[in-house]
C-alpha positions as CSV (number, residue, x, y, z in Angstrom):
1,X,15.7,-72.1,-65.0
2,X,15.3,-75.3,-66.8
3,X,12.1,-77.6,-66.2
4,X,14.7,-80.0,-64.2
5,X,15.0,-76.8,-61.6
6,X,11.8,-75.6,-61.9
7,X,9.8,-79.4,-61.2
8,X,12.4,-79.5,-58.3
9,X,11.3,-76.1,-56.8
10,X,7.8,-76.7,-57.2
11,X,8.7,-80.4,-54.6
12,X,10.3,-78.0,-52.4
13,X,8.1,-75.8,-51.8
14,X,4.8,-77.1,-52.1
15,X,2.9,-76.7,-48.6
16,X,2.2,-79.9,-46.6
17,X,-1.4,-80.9,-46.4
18,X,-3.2,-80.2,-43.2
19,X,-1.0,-81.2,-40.3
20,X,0.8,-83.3,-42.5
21,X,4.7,-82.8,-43.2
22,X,6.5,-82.2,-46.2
23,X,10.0,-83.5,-46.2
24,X,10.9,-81.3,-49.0
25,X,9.7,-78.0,-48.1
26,X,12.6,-76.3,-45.9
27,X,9.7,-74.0,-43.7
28,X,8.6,-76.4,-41.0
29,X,5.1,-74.9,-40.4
30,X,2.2,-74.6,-42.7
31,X,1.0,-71.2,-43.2
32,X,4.8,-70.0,-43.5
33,X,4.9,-72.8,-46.0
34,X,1.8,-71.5,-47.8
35,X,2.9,-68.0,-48.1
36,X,6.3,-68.6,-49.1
37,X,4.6,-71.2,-51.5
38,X,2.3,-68.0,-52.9
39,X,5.5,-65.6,-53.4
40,X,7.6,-67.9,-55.7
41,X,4.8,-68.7,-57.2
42,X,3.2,-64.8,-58.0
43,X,6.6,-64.0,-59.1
44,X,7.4,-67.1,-61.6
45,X,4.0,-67.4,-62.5
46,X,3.5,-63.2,-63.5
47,X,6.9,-61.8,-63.6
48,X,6.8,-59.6,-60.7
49,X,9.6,-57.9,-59.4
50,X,10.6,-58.2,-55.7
51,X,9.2,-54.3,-55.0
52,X,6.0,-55.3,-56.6
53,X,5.2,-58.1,-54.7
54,X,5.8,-56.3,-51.6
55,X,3.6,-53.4,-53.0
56,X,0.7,-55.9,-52.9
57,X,-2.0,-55.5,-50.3
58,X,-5.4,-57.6,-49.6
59,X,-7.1,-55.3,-52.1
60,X,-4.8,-56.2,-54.7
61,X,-7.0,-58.8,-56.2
62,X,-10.1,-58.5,-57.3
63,X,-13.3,-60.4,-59.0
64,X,-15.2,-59.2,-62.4
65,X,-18.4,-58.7,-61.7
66,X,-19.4,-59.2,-65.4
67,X,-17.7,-62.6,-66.0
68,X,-15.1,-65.0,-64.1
69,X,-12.2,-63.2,-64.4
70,X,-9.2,-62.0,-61.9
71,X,-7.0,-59.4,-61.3
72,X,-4.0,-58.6,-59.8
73,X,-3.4,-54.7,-59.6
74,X,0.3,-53.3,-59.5
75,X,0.4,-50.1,-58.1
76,X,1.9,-47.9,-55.3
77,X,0.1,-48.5,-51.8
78,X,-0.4,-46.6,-48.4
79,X,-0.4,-48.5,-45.5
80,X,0.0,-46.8,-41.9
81,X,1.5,-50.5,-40.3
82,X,3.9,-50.6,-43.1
83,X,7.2,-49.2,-41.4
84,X,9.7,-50.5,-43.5
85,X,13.2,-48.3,-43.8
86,X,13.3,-48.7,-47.1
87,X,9.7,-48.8,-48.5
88,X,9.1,-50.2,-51.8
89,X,7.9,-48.4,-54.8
90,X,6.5,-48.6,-58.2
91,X,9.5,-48.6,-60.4
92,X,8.2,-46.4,-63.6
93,X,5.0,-45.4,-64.7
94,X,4.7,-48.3,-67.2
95,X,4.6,-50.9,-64.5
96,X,1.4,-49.5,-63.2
97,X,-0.9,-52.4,-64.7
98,X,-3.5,-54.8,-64.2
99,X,-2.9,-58.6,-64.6
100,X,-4.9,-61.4,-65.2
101,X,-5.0,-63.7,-62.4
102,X,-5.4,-67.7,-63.4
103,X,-8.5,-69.1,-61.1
104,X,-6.5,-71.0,-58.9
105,X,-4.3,-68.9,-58.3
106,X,-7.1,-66.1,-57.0
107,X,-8.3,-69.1,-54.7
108,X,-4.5,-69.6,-53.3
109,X,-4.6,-65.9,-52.7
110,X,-7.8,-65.8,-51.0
111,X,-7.4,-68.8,-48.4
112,X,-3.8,-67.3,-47.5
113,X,-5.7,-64.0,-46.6
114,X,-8.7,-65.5,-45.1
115,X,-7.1,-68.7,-43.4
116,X,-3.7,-67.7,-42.7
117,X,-3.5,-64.5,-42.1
118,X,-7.1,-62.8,-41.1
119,X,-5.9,-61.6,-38.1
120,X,-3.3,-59.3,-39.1
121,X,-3.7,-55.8,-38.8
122,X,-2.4,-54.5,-42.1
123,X,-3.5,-54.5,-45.9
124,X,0.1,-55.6,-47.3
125,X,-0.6,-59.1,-48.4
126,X,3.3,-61.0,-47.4
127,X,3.9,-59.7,-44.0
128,X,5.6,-61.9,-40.9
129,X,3.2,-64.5,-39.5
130,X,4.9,-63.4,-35.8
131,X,4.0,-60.3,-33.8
132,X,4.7,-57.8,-34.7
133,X,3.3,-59.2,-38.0
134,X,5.9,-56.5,-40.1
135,X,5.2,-56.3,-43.9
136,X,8.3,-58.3,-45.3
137,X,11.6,-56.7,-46.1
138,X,13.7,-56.8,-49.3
139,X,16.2,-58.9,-46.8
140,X,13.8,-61.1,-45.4
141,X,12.1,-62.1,-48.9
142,X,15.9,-62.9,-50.0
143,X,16.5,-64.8,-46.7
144,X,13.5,-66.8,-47.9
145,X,15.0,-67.4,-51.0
146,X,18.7,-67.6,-49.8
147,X,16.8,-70.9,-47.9
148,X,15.3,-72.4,-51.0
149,X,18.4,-71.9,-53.0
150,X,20.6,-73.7,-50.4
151,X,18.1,-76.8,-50.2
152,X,17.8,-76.9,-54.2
153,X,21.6,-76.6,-54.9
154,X,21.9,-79.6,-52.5
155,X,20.0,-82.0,-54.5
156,X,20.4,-80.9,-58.0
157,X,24.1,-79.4,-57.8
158,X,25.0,-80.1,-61.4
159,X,22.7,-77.2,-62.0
160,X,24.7,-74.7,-60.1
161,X,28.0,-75.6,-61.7
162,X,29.8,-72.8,-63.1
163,X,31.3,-75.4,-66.1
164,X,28.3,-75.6,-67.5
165,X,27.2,-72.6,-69.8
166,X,23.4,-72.4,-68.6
167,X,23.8,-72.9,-65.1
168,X,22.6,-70.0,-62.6
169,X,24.8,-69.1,-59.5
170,X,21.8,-69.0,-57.0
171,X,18.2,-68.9,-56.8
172,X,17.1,-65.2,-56.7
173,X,13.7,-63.0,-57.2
174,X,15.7,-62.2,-60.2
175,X,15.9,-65.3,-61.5
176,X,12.5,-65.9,-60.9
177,X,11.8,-62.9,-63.4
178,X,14.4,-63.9,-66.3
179,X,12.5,-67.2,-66.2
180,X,9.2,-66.1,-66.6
181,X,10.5,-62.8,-69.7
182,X,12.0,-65.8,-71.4
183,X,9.3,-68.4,-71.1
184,X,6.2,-65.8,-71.9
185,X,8.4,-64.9,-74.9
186,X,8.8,-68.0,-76.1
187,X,5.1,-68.6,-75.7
188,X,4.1,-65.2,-77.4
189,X,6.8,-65.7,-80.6
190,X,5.0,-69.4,-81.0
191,X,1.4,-67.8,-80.7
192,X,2.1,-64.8,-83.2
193,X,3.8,-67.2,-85.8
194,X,0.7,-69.8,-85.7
195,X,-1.5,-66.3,-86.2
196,X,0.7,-65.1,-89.2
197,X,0.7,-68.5,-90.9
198,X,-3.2,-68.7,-90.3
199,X,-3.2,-65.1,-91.7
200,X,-5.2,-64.0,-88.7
201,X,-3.0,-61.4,-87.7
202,X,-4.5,-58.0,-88.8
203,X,-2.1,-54.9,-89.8
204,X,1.4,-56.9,-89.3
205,X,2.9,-55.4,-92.5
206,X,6.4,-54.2,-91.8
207,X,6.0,-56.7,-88.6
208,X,7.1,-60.3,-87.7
209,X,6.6,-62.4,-84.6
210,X,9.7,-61.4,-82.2
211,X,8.2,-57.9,-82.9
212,X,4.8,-58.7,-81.9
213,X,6.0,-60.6,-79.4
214,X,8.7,-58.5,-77.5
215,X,6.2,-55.5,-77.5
216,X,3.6,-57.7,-75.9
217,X,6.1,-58.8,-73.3
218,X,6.9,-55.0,-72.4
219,X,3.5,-54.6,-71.3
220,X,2.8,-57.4,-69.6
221,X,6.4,-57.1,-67.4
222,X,5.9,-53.2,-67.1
223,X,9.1,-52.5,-69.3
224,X,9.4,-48.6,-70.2
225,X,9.4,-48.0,-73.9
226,X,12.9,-47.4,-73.9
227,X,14.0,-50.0,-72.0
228,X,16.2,-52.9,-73.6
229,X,15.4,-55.7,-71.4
230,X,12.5,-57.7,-73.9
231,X,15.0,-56.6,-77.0
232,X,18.0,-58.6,-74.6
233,X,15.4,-61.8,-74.6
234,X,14.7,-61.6,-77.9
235,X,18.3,-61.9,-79.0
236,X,19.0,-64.2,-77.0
237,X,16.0,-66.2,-78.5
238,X,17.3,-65.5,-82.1
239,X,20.4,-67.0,-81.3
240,X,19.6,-70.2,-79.7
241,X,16.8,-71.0,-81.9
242,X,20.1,-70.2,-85.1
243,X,22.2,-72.7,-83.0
244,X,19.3,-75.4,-82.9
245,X,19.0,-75.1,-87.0
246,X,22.8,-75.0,-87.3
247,X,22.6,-78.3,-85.5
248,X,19.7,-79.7,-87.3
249,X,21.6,-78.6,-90.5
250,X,25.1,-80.8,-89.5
251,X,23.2,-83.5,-88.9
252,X,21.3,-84.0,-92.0
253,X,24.6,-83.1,-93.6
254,X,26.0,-85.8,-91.9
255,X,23.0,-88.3,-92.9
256,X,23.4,-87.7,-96.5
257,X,27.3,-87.9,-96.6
258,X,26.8,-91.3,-94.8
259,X,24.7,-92.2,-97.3
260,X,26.3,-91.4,-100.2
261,X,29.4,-93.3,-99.0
């Protein structure tokens, strides 16, 4: 997603204030606002898969007790309300982790469980805000994005048109977590060459900075080992960052044959 897209999302669904509407956001009430607000959010914000998110319970975050720091703990859960078909499950045993959670964020988190949904008789965190208050499906977290696709297509279009070579088709929990393995990347290549040209970076012989930072990103999306997904970001990093200089290159090519004529 480009910032265009993602400033556009962030309008739509932002929750109203108090009683207050939001013309943008597509959910007409609050607290269905606020939790559908907190589950684009997680998974831009932390990269989490779709099974993840609905693997979360009220215990999921938690508070240091030594300093102010926040967690958010992927893991497999039992839940005796949870009677989904088709349950959701830790994908492999690499994305068991813990992940730091951003202040705010741990405050959004804790008024959606102790305003919004307090009276709910289960520990997964996204359930329906109607009785029978069911932990949410895989279909009805993609009929919640199916609806914020829709109303984003309709007022930026141009990014949804096929002609164009980095347009999307829709907007999909997928999406969501290309954005965030290219973006973290990008941050973590940036970091790691800053640390290299400082010379702070201890033991990199035989390393470099997409090294560094694809193995960093493995770990932080729950990647196996063997899996190619952070070596498909990094190329595709290499090769628009060799299209920028190729461009930088022609112009300054172009500069000094215009001034040498």
């Amino acid at each position: 997603m480009t910032n265009e897209m993602v400033k556009v999302l962030y309008e739509t669904i932002t929750p109203s204030r108090s009683n207050s509407i939001n013309s943008f956001n597509p959910f007409k009430n609050r607290p269905t606002q606020f939790r559908n607000f907190l589950i684009i959010h997680l998974m831009l914000n932390y990269g989490l898969r779709v099974g993840e998110l609905m693997l979360l319970t009220v215990n999921s975050i938690k508070k240091s007790k030594l300093n102010d720091s926040y967690s958010l703990i992927i893991t497999n859960t039992d839940d005796e309300h949870d009677s989904r078909r088709r349950k959701p499950n830790i994908k492999n045993e690499f994305s068991y982790r813990v992940i730091t959670l951003e202040k705010r964020d741990y405050s959004y988190i804790n008024i959606y469980i102790k305003e919004i949904r307090s009276d709910i008789n289960s520990n997964i965190l996204f359930t329906s805000l109607k009785p029978p208050y069911s932990s949410l499906s895989y279909s009805s977290i993609n009929k919640i994005f199916t609806i914020i696709d829709k109303n984003i297509k309709h007022k930026i279009p141009h990014h949804f048109d096929n002609k164009a070579f980095d347009s999307i088709n829709s907007f999909t929990p997928h999406v969501c977590r290309h954005t965030w393995s290219y973006l973290m990347l990008n941050y973590l290549f940036k970091k790691y060459q800053d640390e290299y040209k400082l010379g702070n970076s201890t033991n990199n012989e035989g390393k470099n900075p997409l090294d560094e930072a694809q193995n960093k990103l493995r770990v932080l999306g729950g990647w196996s080992p063997t899996s190619l997904m952070p070596t498909y970001y990094g190329k595709r990093f290499i090769v628009e960052r060799a299209n920028i200089s190729n461009l930088e290159r022609i112009i300054e090519m172009s500069a000094i044959l215009e001034k040498s004529n």
